[in-house]
C-alpha positions, -999 to 999 in steps of 0.1 A, spaced: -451 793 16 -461 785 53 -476 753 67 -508 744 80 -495 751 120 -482 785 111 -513 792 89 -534 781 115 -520 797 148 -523 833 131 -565 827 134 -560 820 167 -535 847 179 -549 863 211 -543 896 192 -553 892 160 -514 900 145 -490 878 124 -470 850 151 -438 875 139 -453 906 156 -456 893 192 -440 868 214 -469 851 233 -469 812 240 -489 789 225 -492 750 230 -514 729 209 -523 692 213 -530 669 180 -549 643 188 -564 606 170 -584 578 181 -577 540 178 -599 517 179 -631 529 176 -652 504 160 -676 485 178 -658 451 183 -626 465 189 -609 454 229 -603 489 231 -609 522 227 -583 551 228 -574 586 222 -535 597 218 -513 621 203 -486 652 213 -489 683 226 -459 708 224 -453 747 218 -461 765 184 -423 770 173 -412 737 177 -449 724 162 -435 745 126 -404 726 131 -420 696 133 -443 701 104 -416 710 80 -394 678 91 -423 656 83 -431 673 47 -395 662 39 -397 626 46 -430 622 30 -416 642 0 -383 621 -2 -405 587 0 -435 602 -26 -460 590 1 -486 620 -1 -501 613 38 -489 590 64 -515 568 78 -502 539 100 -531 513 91 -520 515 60 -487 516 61 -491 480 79 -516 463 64 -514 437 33 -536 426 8 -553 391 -2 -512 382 -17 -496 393 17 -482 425 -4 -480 455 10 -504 484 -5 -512 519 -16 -479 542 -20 -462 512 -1 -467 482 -27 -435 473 -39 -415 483 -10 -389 460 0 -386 458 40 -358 480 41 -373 507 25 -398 508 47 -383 506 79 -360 535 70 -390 553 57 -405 549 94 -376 554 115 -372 586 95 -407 599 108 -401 587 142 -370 602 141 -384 634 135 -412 630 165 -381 620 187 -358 654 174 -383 678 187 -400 690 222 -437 671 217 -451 649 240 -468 622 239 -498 610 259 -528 584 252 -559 577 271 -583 541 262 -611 524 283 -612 484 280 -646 478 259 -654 447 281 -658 468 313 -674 494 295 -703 473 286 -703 467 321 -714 499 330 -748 507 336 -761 532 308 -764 565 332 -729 561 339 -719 559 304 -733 591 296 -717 603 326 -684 592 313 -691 604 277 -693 639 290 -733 644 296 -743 669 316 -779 654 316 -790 685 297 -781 659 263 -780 623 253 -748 614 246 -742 587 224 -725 555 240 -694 555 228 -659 553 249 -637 571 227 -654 603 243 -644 594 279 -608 585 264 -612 621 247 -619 636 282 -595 621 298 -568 632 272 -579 666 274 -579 668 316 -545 652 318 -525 669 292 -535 705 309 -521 692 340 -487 704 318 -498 735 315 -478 767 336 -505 796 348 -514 818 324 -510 794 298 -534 780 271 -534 746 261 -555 744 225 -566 710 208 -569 699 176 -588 668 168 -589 649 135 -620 654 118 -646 622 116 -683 634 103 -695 609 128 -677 618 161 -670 658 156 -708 677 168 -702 654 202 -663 660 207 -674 699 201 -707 694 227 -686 674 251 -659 697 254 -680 731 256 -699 711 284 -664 700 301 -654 739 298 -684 750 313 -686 729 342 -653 734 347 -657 774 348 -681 769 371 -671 753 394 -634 776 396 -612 746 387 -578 762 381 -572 741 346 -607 759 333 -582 787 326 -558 767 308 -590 753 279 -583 769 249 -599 763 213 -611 727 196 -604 726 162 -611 695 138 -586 694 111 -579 667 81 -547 649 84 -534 653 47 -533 692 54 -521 691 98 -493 671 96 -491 672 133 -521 650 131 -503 622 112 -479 618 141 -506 613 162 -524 588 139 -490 567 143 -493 571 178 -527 560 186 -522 524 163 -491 519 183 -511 522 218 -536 509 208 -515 475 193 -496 473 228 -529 477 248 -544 445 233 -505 424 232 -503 435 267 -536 428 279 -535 440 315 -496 430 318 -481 462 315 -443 445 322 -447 430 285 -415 453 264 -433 473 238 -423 471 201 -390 490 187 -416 515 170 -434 525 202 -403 528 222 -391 556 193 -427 576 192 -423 574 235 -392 591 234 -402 624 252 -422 603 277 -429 623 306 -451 607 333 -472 577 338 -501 596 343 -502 606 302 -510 569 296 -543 561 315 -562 528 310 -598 526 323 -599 489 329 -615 469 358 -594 483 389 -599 519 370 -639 516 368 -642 503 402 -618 533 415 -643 558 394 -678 541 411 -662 542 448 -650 578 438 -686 585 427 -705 571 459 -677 591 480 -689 624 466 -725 618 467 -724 610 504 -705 638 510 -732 665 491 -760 644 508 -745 649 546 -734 687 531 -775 693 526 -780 677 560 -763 703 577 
């Protein structure tokens, strides 16, 4: 019996074949949000990317930790949270702390035994209300041929997808998977076709690196779980931190950064980063206006 990364790279094998057949490279990003609802300091995309084989790895790894525990999916808010009596819930309740932190170091154990990367991509909420609405849908990946709706987690999206192709070697294709929300799916899907075809049109070099964007439900792409811890760890460092990116980070983070590879995969749109953007913006204008001039 195969898992769900196996099951799901033959669909989107260049030829058609089983993975066994032909040796052709594949990466694949999982990615999950943080942060998304409305009164939330921030807003922020994260996850891994890494190649197909070590993806399979990874997945079976997982399986047998959540097997050995009897936890059927691995969702960090609730493996956190408490109820009314300060007891820990769902397949949790009853746990004694030392149960539980071997049952997480065991999952970040596996993230940390295998070649995936992580990255994560927010925008501060505050200065995001700051922006004027054109902007916003700007940033949320209008073209101006649709109205995007006005939420941050799609420039974070963006953001995660034009950084983590930066990885990518020539000739090879990066593909995403996201993890499905009925609410923020028919936008990802519209913001990324638009990102791939301005991108094709314009000749950028990492056009050629876009593969497929495929929504998936965490219980079934383990991968996806990974990411899920990944995003509530940024996310709770981006609001302890608070602009002071010297404060230490938390045991658990530390252990899901472990293949850390650049400061770049961790991008914050805060004050400084919105004010680069606009100055960016103007820049670029000026220079098509003096182009037509001439």
């Amino acid at each position: 019996m195969t898992g769900w990364v196996s099951d799901y790279a033959r669909g989107t094998h260049p030829l058609g074949q089983s993975i066994g057949t032909k040796r052709f490279v594949m990466i694949r990003a999982y990615m999950d949000d943080s942060g998304t609802h409305v009164d939330s300091p921030y807003c922020l995309v994260a996850g891994y990317w890494g190649g197909h084989g070590q993806w399979v790895k990874f997945e079976r790894e997982w399986k047998k930790v959540l097997d050995k525990y009897k936890v059927p999916e691995f969702h960090a808010k609730t493996y956190w949270a408490r109820d009314d009596k300060q007891e820990r819930i769902g397949p949790y309740k009853g746990w004694d702390d030392v149960r539980r932190k071997n049952f997480l170091f065991s999952l970040l154990t596996v993230i940390g035994n295998h070649k995936i990367y992580p990255f994560a991509h927010g925008v501060s909420r505050s200065e995001w209300n700051k922006q004027i609405p054109t902007e916003r849908q700007v940033f949320c990946g209008s073209s101006g041929r649709l109205q995007a709706p006005d939420n941050p987690m799609y420039m974070a999206f963006t953001t995660c997808i034009l950084r983590t192709i930066r990885h990518c070697h020539p000739g090879v294709v990066m593909h995403f998977v996201l993890d499905s929300h009925r609410n923020t799916d028919a936008w990802a899907t519209i913001c990324y076709g638009e990102l791939k075809h301005s991108m094709s049109n314009e000749d950028h070099a990492g056009a050629r690196s876009l593969g497929d964007l495929t929504f998936a439900d965490s219980k079934c792409a383990l991968p996806l779980q990974a990411a899920d811890l990944l995003a509530y760890e940024a996310y709770k460092y981006a609001i302890w931190a608070d602009g002071d990116y010297t404060k230490k980070v938390r045991p658990s983070y530390m252990l899901a950064l472990r293949k850390f590879i650049s400061r770049d995969d961790f991008w914050l749109y805060d004050a400084r980063r919105f004010s680069n953007l606009r100055k960016y913006g103007e820049k670029a204008t000026a220079k098509s206006l003096n182009s037509d001039d001439e």
